[in-house]
MITI-712019 format. One line per 8 residues: number of its first residue (from 1); their letters; for each residue x, y, z of C-alpha. Coordinates in steps of 0.02 Angstrom, whole numbers, plus 50000, padded with zeros to 5 digits. Each point is the difference from the previous one (the first is absolute). Last residue first. Layout:
NUM> a> X Y Z ~ ...
END
This chain:
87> xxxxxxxx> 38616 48331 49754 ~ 50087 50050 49827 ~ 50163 49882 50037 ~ 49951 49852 50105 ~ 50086 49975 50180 ~ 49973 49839 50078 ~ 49980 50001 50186 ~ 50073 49836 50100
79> xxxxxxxx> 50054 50112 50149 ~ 50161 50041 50109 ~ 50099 49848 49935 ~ 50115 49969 50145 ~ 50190 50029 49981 ~ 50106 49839 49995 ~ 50182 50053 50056 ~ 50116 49929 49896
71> xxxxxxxx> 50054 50202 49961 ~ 50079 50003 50182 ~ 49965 49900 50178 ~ 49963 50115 50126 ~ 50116 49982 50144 ~ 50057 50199 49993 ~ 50158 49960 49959 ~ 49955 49929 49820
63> xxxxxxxx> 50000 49840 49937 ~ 50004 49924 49837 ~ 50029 50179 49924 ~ 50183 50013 49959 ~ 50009 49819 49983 ~ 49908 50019 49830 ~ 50138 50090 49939 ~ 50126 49842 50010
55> xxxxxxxx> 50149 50046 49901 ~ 49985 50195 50039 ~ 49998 49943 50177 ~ 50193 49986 50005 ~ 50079 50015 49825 ~ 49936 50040 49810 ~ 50091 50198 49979 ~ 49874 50116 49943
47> xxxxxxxx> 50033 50084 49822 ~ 49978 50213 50014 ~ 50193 49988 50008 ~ 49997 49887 49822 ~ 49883 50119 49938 ~ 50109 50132 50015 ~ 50151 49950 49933 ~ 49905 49949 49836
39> xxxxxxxx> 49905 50171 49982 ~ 50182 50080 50018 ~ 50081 49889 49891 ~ 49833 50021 49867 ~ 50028 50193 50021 ~ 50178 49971 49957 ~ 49966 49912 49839 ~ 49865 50113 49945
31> xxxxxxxx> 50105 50163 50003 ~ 50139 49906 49903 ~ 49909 49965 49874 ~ 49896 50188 50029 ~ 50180 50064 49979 ~ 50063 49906 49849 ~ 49831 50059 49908 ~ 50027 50182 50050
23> xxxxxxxx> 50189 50018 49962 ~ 50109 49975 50123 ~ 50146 50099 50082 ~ 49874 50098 50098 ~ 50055 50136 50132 ~ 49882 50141 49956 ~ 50132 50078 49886 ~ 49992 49823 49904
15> xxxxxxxx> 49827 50014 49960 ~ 49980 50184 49916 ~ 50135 49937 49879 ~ 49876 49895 49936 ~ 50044 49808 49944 ~ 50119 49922 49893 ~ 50006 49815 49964 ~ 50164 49918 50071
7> xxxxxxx> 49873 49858 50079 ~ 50072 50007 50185 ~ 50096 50166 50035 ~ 49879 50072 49900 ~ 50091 50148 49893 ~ 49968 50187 50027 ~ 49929 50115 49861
END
């Protein structure tokens, strides 16, 4: 049986001629922690940076080059009609 390099307990034979030096609990641990670095790392490039018109969003679409005026335009109600379920 080979020894864990990290809790001393023995482990499968089996194991450590596939390239493990850990026992099963020790290498799900350690598993865990490096998928959490990698989850970590990639959230924080996924992040937008808060500069330029990120500050002010709503500038974005005050005006647009067109010369229509963006989302604070008014649109007209098209009719008054009420809808009622069942009708």
């Amino acid at each position: 049986m080979a020894e864990c390099i990290n809790c001393e307990e023995d482990y499968n034979d089996k194991r450590l001629a596939l390239g493990y030096q850990t026992c099963l609990d020790c290498g799900e641990s350690e598993a865990q922690g490096i998928i959490a670095a990698r989850t970590h790392a990639k959230l924080c490039e996924m992040t937008p940076y808060v500069s330029g018109s990120l500050t002010q969003p709503d500038a974005l679409f005050e005006q647009r080059p067109d010369g229509h005026e963006g989302y604070k335009r008014q649109l007209e109600p098209s009719s008054n009609k009420v809808f009622v379920v069942g009708e």
